[in-house]
C-alpha positions as CSV (number, residue, x, y, z in Angstrom):
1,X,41.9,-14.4,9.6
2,X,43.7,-13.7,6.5
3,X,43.1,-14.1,2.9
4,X,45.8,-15.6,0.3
5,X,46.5,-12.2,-0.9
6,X,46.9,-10.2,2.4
7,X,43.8,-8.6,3.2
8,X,41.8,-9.4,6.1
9,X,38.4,-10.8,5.9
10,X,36.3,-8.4,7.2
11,X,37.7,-5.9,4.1
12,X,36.8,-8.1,2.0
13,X,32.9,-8.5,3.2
14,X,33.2,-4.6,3.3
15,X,34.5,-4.3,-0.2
16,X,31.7,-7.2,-1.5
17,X,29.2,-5.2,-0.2
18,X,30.0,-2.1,-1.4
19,X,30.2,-3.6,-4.9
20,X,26.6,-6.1,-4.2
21,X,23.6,-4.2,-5.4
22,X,21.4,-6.9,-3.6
23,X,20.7,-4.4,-1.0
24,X,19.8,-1.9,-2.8
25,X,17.2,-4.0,-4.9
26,X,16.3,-4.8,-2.1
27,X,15.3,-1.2,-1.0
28,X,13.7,-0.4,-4.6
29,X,11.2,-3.7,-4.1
30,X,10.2,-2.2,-0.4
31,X,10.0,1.1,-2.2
32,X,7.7,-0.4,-4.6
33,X,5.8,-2.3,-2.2
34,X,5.2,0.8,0.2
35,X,3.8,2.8,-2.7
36,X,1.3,-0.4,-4.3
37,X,0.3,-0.1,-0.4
38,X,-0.2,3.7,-0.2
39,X,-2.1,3.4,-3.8
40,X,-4.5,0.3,-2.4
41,X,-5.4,2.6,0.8
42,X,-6.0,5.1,-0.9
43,X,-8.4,3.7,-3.5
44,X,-10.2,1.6,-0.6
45,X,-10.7,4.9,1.0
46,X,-11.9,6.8,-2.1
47,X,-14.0,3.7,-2.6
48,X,-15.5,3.3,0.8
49,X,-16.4,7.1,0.6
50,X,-18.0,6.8,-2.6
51,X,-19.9,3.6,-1.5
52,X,-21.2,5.4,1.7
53,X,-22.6,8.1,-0.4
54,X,-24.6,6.0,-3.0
55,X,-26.3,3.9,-0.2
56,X,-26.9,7.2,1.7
57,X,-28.8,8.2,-1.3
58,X,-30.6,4.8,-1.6
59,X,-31.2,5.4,2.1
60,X,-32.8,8.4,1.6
61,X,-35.0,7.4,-1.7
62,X,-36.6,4.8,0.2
63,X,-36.9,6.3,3.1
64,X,-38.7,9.0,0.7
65,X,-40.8,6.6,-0.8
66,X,-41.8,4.5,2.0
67,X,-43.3,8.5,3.8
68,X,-45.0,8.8,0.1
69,X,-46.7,5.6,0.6
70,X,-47.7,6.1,3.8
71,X,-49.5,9.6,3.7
72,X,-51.0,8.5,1.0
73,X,-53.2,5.4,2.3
């Protein structure tokens, strides 16, 4: 298939996307979206750690408590 100026088709979809930056946004917004991922794992892990430590402690005051009030009836 040829064009009204001479060049073939398929150098002409070359040549549009070579000068399209739709890719390439394209590629920044994944970009963007892998690092908001890696962030949110990372703070739902820091989070879950931190969590599992305060109810440990909890845990382990009651736990305290409830041997306190026990040996002492």
């Amino acid at each position: 298939m040829r064009l009204r100026n001479g060049i073939n088709s398929i150098d002409a979809n070359q040549r549009r996307l070579i000068i399209s930056e739709a890719g390439a946004t394209g590629i920044e917004y994944a970009f963007i979206a892998c690092f908001i991922a890696i962030a949110i794992s990372i703070g739902v892990g820091l989070a879950g750690n931190g969590l599992n430590k305060m109810f440990y402690i909890i845990g382990d005051k009651m736990m305290n408590a409830s041997n306190t009030a026990q040996s002492s009836n």
